[in-house]
C-alpha positions as CSV (number, residue, x, y, z in Angstrom):
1,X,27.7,-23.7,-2.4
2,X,26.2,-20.7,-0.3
3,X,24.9,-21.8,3.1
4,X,21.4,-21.0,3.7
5,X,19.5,-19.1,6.0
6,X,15.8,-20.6,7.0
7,X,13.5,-17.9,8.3
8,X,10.0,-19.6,9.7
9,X,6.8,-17.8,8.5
10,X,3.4,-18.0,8.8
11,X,2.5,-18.4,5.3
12,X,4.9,-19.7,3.1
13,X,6.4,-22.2,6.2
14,X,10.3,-21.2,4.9
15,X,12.0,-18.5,3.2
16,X,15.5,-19.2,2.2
17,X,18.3,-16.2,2.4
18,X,22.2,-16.6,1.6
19,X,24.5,-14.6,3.8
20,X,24.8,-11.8,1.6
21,X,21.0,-11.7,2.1
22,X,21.5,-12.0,6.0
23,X,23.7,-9.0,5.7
24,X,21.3,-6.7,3.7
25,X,18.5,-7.9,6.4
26,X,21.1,-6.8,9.6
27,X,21.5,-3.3,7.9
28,X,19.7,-0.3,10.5
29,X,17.1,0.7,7.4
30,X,15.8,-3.4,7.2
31,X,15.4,-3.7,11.0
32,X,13.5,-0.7,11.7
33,X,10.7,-2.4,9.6
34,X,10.3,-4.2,12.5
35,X,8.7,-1.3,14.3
36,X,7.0,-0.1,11.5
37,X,3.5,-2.0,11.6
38,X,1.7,-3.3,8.0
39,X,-1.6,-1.8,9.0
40,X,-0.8,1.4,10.9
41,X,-4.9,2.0,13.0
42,X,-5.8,-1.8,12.3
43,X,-5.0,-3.2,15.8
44,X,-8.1,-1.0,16.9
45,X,-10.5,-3.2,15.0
46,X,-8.5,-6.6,14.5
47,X,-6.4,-6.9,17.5
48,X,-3.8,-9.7,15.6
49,X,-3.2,-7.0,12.8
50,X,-0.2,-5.8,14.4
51,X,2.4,-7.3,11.9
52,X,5.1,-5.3,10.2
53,X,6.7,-4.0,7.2
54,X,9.7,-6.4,7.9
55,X,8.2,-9.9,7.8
56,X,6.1,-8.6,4.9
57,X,9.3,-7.6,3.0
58,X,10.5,-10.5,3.6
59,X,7.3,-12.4,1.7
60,X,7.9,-9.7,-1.2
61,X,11.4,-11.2,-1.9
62,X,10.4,-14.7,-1.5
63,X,7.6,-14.6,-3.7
64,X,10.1,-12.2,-6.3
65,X,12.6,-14.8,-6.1
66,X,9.9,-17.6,-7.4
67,X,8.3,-15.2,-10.3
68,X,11.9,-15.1,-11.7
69,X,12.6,-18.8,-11.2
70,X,9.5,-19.2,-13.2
71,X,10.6,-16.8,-15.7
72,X,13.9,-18.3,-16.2
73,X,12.4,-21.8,-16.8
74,X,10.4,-20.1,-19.8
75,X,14.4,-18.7,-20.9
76,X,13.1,-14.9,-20.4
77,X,15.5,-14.7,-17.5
78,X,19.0,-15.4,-16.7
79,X,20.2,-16.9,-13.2
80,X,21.9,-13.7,-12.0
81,X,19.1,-11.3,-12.5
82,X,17.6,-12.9,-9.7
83,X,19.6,-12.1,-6.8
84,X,19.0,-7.6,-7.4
85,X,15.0,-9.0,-8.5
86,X,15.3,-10.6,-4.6
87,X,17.1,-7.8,-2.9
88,X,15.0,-5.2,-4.8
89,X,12.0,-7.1,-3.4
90,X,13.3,-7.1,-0.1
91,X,14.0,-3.4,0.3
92,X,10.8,-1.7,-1.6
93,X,9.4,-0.6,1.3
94,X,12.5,1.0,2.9
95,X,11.6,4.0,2.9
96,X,8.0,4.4,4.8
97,X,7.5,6.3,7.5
98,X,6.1,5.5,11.0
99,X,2.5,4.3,10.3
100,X,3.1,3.5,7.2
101,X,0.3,5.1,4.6
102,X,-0.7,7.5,7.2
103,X,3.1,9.1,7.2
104,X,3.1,9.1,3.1
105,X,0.0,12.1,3.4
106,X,2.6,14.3,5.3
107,X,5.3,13.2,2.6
108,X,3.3,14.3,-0.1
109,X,1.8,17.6,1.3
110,X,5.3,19.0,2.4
111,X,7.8,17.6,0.5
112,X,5.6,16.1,-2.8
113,X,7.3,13.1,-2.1
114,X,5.9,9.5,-1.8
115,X,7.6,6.4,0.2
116,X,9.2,5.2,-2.9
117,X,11.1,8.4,-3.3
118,X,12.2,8.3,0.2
119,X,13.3,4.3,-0.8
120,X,15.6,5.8,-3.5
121,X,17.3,8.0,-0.5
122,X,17.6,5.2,1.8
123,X,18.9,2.8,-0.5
124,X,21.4,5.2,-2.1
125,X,22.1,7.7,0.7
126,X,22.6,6.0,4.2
127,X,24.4,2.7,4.7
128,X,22.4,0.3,3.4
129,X,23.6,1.4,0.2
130,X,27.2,-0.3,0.8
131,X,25.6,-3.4,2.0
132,X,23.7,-3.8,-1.3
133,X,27.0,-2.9,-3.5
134,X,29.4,-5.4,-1.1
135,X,27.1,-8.0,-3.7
136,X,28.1,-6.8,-6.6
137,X,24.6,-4.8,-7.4
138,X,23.8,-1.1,-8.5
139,X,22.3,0.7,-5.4
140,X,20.8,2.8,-7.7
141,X,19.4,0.2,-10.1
142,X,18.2,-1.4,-7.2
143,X,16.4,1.3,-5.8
144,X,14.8,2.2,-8.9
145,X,13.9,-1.5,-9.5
146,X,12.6,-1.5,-5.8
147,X,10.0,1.1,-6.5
148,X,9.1,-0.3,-10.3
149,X,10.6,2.7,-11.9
150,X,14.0,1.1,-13.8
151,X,13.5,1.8,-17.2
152,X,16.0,-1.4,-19.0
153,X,15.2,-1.9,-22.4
154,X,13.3,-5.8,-22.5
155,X,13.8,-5.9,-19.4
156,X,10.8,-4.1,-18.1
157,X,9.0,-7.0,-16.8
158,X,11.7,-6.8,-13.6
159,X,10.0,-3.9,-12.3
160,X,6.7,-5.4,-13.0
161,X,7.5,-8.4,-10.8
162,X,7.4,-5.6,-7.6
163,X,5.2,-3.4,-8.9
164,X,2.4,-3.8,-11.5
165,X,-1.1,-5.8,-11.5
166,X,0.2,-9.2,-10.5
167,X,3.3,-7.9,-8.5
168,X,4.5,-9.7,-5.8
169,X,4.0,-6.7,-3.3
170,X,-0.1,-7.1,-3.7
171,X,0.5,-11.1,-3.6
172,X,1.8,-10.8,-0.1
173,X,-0.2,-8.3,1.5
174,X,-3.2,-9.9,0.4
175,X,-2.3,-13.1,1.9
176,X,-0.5,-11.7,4.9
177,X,-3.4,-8.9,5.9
178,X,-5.9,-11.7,5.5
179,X,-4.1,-14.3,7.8
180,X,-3.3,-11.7,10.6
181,X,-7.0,-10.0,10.8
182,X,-8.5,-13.1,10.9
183,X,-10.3,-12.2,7.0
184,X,-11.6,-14.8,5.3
185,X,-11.2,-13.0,1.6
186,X,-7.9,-14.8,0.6
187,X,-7.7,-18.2,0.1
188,X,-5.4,-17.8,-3.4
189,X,-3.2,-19.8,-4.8
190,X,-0.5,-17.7,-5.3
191,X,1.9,-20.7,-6.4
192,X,-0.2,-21.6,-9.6
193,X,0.0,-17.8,-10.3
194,X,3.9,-17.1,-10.2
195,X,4.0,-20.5,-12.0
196,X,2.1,-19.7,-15.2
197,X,3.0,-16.3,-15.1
198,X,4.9,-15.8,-18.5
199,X,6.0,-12.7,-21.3
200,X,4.2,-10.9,-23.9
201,X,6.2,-8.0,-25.5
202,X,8.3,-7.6,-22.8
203,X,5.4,-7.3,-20.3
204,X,4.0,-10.1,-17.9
205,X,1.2,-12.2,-18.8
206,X,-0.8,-14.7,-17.5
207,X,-1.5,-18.2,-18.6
208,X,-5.7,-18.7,-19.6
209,X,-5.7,-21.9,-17.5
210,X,-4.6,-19.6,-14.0
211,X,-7.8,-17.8,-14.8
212,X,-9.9,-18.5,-12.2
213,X,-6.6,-18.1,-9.5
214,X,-6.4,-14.5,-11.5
215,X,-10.2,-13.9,-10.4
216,X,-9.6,-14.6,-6.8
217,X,-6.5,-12.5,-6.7
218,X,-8.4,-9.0,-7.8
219,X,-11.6,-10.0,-6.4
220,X,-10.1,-10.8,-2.9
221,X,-8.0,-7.4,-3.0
222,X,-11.5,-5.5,-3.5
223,X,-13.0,-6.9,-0.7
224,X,-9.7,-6.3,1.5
225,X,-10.4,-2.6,1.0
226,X,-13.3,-2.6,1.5
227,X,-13.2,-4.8,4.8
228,X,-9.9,-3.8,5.9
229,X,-7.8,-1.0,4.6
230,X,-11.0,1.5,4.5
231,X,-12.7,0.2,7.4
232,X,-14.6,3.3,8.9
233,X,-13.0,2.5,12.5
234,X,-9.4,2.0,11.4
235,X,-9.6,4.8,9.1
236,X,-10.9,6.9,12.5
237,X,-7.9,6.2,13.7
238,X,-5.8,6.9,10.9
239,X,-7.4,10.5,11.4
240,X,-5.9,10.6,14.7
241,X,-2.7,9.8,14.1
242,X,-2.4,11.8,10.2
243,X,-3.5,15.1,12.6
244,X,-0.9,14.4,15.4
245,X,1.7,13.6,12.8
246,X,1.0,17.4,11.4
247,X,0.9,19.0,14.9
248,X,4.5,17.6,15.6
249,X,5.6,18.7,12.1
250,X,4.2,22.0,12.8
251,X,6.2,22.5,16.4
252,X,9.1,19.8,15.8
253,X,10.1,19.5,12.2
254,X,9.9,16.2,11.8
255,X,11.0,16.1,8.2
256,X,13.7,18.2,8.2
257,X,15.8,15.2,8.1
258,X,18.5,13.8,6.5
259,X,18.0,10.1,5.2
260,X,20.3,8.7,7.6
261,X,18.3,10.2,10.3
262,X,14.8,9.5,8.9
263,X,16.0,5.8,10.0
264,X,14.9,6.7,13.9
265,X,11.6,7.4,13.0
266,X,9.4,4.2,13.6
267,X,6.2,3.8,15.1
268,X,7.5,3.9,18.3
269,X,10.2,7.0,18.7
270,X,7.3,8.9,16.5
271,X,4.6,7.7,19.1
272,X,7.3,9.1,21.6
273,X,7.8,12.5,20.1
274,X,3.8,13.0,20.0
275,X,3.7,13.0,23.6
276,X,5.8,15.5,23.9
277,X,4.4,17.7,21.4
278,X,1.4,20.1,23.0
279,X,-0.5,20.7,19.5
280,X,-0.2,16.3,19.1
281,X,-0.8,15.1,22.8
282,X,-4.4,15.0,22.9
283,X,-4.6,13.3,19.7
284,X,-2.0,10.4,20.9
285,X,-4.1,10.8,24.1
286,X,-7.3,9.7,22.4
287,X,-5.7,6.8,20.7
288,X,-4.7,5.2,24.1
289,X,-8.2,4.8,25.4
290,X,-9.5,4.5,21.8
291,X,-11.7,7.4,21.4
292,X,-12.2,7.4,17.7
293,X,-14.1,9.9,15.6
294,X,-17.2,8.7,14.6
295,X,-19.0,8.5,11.2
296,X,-21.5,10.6,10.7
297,X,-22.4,10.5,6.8
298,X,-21.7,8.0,4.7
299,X,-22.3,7.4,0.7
300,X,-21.2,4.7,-1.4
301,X,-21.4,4.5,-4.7
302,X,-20.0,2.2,-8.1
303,X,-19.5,4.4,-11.0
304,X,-16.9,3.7,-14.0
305,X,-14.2,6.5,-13.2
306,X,-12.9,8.2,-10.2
307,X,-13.3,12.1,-10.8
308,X,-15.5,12.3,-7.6
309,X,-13.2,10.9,-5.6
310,X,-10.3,12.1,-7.2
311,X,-11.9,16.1,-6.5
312,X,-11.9,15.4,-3.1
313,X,-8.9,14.7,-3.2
314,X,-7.3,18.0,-3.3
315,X,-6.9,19.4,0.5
316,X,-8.2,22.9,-0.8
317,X,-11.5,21.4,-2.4
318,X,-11.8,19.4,1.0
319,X,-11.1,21.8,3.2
320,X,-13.6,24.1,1.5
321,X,-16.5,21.5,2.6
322,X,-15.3,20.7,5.6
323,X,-15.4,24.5,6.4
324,X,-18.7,24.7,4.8
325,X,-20.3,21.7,7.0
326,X,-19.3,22.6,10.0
327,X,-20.6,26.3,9.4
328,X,-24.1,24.9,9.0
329,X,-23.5,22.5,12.1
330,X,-22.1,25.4,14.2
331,X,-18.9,23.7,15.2
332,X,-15.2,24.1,15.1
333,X,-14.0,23.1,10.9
334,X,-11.1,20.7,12.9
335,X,-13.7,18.5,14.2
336,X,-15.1,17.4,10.5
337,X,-13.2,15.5,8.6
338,X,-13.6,14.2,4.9
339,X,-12.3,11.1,4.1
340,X,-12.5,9.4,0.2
341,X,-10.7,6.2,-0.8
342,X,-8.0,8.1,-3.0
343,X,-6.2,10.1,-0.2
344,X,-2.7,9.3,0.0
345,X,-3.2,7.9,3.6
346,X,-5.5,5.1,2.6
347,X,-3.2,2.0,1.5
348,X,-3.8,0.2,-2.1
349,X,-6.6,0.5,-4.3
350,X,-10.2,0.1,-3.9
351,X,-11.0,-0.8,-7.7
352,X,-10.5,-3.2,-10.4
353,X,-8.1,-0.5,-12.7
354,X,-7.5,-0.7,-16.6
355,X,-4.2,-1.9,-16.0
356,X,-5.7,-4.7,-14.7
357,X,-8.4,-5.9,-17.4
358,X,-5.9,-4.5,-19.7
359,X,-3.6,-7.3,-18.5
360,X,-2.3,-10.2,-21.3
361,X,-3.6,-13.4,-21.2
362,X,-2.0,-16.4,-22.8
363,X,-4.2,-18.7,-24.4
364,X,-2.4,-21.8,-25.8
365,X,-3.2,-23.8,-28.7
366,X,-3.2,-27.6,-29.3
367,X,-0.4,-26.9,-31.9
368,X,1.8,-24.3,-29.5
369,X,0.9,-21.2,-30.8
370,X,-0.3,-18.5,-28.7
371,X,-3.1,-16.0,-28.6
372,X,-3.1,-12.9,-26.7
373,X,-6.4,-11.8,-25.0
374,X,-7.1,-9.4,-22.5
375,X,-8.2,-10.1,-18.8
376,X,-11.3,-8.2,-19.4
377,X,-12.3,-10.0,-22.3
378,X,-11.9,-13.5,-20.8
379,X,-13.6,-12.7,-17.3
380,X,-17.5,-11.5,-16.8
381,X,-16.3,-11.4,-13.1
382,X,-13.7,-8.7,-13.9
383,X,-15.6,-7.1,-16.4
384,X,-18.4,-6.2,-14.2
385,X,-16.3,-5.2,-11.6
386,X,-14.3,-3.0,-13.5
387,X,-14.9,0.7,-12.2
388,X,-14.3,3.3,-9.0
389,X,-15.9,2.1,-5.5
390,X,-16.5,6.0,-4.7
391,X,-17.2,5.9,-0.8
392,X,-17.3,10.0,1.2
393,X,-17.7,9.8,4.9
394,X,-17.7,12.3,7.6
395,X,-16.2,11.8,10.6
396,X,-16.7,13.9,13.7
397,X,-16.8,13.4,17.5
398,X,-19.3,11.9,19.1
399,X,-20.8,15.1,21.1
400,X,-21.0,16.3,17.2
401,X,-22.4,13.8,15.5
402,X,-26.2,14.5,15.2
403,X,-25.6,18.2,14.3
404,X,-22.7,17.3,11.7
405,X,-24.9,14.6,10.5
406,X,-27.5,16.9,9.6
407,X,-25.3,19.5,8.1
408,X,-23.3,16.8,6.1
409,X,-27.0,15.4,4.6
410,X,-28.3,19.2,3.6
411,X,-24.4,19.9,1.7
412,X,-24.1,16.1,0.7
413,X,-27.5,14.8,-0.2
414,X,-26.4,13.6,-3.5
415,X,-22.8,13.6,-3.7
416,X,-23.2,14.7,-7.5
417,X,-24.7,17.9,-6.6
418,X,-22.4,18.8,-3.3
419,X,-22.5,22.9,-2.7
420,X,-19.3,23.2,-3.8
421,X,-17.4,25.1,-6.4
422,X,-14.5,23.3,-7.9
């Protein structure tokens, strides 16, 4: 029998790891997770958000190693697909960058990569790949699994236990971001969730009677957004950093890396490197005495798809109207900036999607047999809530703000009718 390993944590008291966990943990791409924080510009509105990536991982293959206990009790799972559905957990979010989200918009604009492509490098290009493969796994199955993209026919339910509606990745955050800003928004019962989670067609479902757990779950992960991951302040400071992050890219090259060496860059040695680049030193400057861009426009608005957002989305359409606003207001275009919940900095999602009110539900019978309903036809709740949170704001500094206020309300009055050509 395998020794095991008790790690203490906040919110589920233990997690249990065997050795050839331990070793996967030890490797240099785990470890740096540790100085890679969960809510990269938090700390300057909740001053206890400063965990990481690493104890959060950690939750992810806890939780991961439960849903497929649970699935294996129902006979959809055999014993030893657990151990790659733990370590798969464990390593999804190997391959961020320093500040998390924030790093992911240079990723994207330079490279068209996201962090789970840089996962798939780490796990099967540096030297965490031979610690996954001393146990007997794939590296490359694992990566893809890590990420949600391994494609196994009837077997597509392992990827959805990281990375779907119900995943185990949302079911931690949401707890763990609640518990370390102090939020109030969480109080789920994520137990009664794995534990009635079950298969339809290959895909996971959920058991009618962890309805109302279900609710909590999507509901609390709307008001996170809204109350932590797009908070104007932390989102000001997101700014910051996403502009100092380019300025060193521009002077130092920051990602003209290998994947071995992308494993130095953490919060820290990036934080480092600012300070020694001229174009990123004032930014990094600003951060240290917390003088945040402020908002200057802000409109917020529920409609039942995204293409609003989703425009703005697209540096070139953004770019146009932050050139456009601060020609009205007079002022240099690099002190407006556009922010929308879809940029590839902001972390999660802001809506209830149709993946999830498309989501099975199990309804059970007196005599055993099963119906199949969908979430959105069992929940007014979800139903209602079903749509795009559409939120624009202007930032600006605050010798700006009157000026760029005004210019944003002439250009932005109705965010429907924005002087813009797309």
């Amino acid at each position: 029998m395998k020794r095991k390993t008790l790690i203490k944590d906040p919110i589920y008291g233990y997690i249990q790891c065997n050795p050839e966990e331990i070793n996967v943990i030890d490797t240099e791409a785990v470890q740096r997770l540790r100085r890679i924080r969960q809510l990269a510009g938090s700390e300057f509105v909740y001053p206890a958000g400063v965990h990481t990536r690493f104890e959060h991982s950690l939750g992810v293959m806890h939780l991961s190693g439960l849903m497929a206990d649970s699935l294996i009790s129902k006979g959809h799972l055999d014993e030893d697909a657990v151990e790659i559905v733990r370590v798969a957990a464990l390593l999804h979010d190997v391959g961020h960058g320093p500040f998390s989200h924030v790093f992911e918009a240079l990723l994207l604009r330079h490279l068209k990569k996201t962090h789970e492509d840089m996962t798939i490098e780490v796990v099967t290009q540096t030297a965490l790949k031979d610690a996954v493969e001393s146990m007997g796994l794939n590296a490359k199955e694992t990566a893809l699994l890590a990420v949600g993209r391994l494609q196994k026919k009837s077997r597509e339910f392992l990827s959805q236990i990281i990375s779907s509606s119900i995943d185990c990745d949302k079911l931690d955050y949401i707890l763990r971001d609640s518990y370390h800003t102090g939020g109030e928004f969480a109080s789920i019962d994520v137990f009664r969730l794995i534990h009635t989670v079950d298969l339809h067609e290959g895909n996971l479902a959920v058991d009618l009677v962890a309805l109302p757990t279900l609710e909590s779950f999507l509901v609390a992960r709307v008001e996170l957004f809204r109350s932590i991951y797009f908070h104007k302040a932390s989102r000001a400071a997101q700014i910051l950093l996403e502009k100092s992050l380019e300025k060193a890219n521009e002077e130092m090259g920051i990602l003209n890396v290998t994947p071995q060496e992308y494993l130095s860059y953490d919060d820290y040695s990036m934080w480092g490197l600012m300070l020694q680049c001229k174009g990123s030193k004032s930014y990094i400057e600003r951060l240290r005495i917390r003088d945040l861009p402020k908002v200057c426009y802000e409109k917020m608005f529920f409609v039942k798809d995204g293409v609003f957002s989703t425009i703005l989305t697209k540096e070139g359409v953004r770019r146009q109207l932050e050139e456009e606003i601060a020609n009205e207001a007079g002022i240099d275009v690099e002190s407006v900036y556009i922010d929308v919940p879809t940029l590839p900095s902001v972390p999660y999602h802001s809506t209830i999607r149709d993946e999830d009110v498309n989501l099975p539900i199990i309804q059970r019978g007196k005599n055993g047999r099963r119906r199949i309903l969908r979430l959105e036809d069992v929940s007014n709740i979800i139903s209602v809530m079903k749509g795009f949170l559409n939120i624009i704001r202007v930032y600006t500094d605050e010798v700006h703000r009157e000026t760029v206020a005004k210019a944003s309300e002439k250009l932005l009055g109705d965010p429907f009718s924005a002087k813009i050509s797309f």
